[in-house]
C-alpha positions in Angstrom: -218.2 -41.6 -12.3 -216.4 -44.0 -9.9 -217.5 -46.6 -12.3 -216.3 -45.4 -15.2 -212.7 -44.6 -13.2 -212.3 -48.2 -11.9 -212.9 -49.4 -15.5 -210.1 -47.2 -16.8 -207.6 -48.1 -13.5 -208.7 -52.0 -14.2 -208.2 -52.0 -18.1 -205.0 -54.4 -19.1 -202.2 -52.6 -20.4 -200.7 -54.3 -23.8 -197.3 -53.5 -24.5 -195.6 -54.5 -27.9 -192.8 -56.9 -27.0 -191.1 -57.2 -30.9 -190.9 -53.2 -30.6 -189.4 -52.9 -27.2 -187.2 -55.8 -27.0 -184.1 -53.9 -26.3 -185.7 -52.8 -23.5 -187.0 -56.1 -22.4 -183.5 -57.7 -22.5 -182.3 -54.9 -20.3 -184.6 -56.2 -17.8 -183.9 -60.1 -18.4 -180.4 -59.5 -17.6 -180.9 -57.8 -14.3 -183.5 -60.5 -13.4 -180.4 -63.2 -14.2 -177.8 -61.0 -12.0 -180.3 -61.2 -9.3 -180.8 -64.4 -9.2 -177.0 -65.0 -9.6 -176.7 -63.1 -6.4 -178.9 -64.7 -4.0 -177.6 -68.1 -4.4 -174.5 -66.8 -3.8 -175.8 -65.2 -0.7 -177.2 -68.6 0.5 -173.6 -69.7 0.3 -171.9 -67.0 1.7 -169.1 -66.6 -0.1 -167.6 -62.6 -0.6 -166.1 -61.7 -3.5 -164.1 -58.5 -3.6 -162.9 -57.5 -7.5 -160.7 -54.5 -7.9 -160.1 -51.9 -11.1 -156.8 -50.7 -10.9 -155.6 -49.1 -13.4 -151.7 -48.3 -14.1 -151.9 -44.9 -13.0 -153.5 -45.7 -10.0 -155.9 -42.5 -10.1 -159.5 -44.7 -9.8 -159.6 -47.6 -8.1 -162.8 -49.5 -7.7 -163.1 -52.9 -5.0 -166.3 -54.0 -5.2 -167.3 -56.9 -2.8 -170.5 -58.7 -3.8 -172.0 -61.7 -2.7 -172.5 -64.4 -5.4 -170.4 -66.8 -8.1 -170.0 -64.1 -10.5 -166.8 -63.1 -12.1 -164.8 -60.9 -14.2 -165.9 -61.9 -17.9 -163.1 -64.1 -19.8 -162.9 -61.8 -22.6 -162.1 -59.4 -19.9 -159.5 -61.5 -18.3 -157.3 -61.6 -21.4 -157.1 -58.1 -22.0 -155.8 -56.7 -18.2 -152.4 -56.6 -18.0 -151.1 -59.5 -15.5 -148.6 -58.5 -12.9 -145.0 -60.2 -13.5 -143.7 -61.4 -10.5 -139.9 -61.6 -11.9 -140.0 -57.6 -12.0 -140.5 -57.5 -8.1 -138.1 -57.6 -5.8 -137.6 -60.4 -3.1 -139.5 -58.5 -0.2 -142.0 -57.7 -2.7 -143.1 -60.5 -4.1 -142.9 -62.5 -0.6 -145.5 -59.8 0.5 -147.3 -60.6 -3.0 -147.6 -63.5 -2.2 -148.9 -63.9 1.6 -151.5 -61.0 0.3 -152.6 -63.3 -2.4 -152.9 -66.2 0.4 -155.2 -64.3 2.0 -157.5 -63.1 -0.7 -157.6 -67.2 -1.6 -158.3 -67.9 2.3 -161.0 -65.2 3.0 -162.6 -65.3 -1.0 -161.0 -61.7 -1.9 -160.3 -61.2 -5.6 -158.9 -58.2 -6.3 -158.5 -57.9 -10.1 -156.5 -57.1 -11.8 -153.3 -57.2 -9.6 -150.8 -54.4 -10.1 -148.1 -53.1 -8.7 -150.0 -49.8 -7.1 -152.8 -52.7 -5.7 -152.6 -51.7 -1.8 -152.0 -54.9 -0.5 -154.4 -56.1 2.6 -154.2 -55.8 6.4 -153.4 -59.1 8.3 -154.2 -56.8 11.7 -155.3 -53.1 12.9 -151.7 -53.4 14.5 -150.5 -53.1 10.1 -152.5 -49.7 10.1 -149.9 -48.0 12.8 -147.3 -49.9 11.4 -147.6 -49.2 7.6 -150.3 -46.1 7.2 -149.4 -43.9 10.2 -152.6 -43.9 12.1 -152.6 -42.8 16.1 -152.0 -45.8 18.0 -154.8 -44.6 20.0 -156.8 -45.9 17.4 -155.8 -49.3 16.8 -156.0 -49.3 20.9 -159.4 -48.4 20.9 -160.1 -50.5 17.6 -159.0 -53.8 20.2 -160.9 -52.4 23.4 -164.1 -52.4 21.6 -163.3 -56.2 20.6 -161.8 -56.2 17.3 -159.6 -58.7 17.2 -158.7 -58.6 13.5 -160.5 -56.8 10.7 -162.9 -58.9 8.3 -162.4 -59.7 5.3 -163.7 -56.4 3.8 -162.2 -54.6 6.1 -158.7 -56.1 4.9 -158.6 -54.3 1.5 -160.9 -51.6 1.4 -159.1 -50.1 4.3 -156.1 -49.9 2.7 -157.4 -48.6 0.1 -159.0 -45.8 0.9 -156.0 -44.7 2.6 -153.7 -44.6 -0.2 -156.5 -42.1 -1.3 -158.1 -44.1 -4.3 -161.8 -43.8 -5.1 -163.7 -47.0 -4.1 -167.0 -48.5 -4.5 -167.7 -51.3 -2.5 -170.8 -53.8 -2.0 -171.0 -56.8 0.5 -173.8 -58.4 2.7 -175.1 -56.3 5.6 -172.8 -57.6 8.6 -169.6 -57.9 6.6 -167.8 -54.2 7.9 -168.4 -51.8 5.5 -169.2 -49.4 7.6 -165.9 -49.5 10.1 -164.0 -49.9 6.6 -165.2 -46.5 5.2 -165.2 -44.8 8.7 -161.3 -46.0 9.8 -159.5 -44.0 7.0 -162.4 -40.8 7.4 -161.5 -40.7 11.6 -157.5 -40.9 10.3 -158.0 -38.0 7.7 -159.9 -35.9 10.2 -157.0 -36.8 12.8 -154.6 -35.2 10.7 -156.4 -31.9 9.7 -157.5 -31.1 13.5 
């Protein structure tokens, strides 16, 4: 019996590759994007793309580690923000957010108007999103200097109350990105 059981676990399994091949591709694919992702890993480099669309309901920043990109076909459809519309103070903010996002490897695409831009400090959170001082006291007592580079856009936008999704490397500050604007939320119901 035990025989006869080991026979049947040990037996090779033949699968018909010309009738699954959908199937197989599927897999391909996600064996590419893996592979994709841990070289960039071994470089380090963040990438953080954003989905905003003009009604600013959904907003998705995700920040994975890697040299992939929006698609090109993509590219050319997404409407492109026009910097003449903006006002002065505007686009001079525009465009020390979009000096940042170069500096720290932070794309956010594509750029609209109702894109939150980033934090330069936690002092901006006080200043811009009405959080308790207390917090960005405590935030500096516990040694953070300056938020990292995650920390920079998602905060924001989670407190402009758009959904998010958001990957990046263990270590990057995902965690104190999601938990700032849940503490400020709680603050102002209690």
């Amino acid at each position: 019996m035990a025989e006869e059981f080991l026979k049947l676990c040990s037996r090779s399994l033949k699968i018909d590759k010309q009738r699954f091949r959908r199937d197989f591709a599927v897999f391909e694919q996600k064996k590419e994007y893996l592979k994709a992702k841990l070289v960039g890993e071994r470089k380090g480099k963040l990438f953080c793309l954003s989905n905003i669309k003009t009604t600013a309901t959904k907003v998705i920043v995700k920040a994975t580690v890697g040299t992939i990109g929006p698609s090109k076909r993509r590219r050319l459809n997404e409407p492109k923000l026009n910097l003449a519309l903006l006002e002065e103070e505007q686009k001079k903010a525009l465009l020390k957010a979009r000096k940042l996002r170069k500096d720290y490897d932070i794309f956010v695409f594509p750029e609209s108007e109702t894109t939150p831009l980033p934090i330069f400090s936690f002092d901006d959170l006080y200043k811009h999103y009405d959080i308790s001082p207390r917090l960005s006291k405590n935030l500096q007592r516990w040694g953070m200097k300056a938020p990292l580079p995650v920390q920079m856009q998602v905060i924001p936008v989670m407190l402009k109350g758009h959904e998010l999704q958001c990957c990046a490397p263990t270590g990057s500050g995902k965690t104190l990105a999601f938990l700032i604007p849940i503490v400020t939320i709680l603050e102002v119901v209690y």
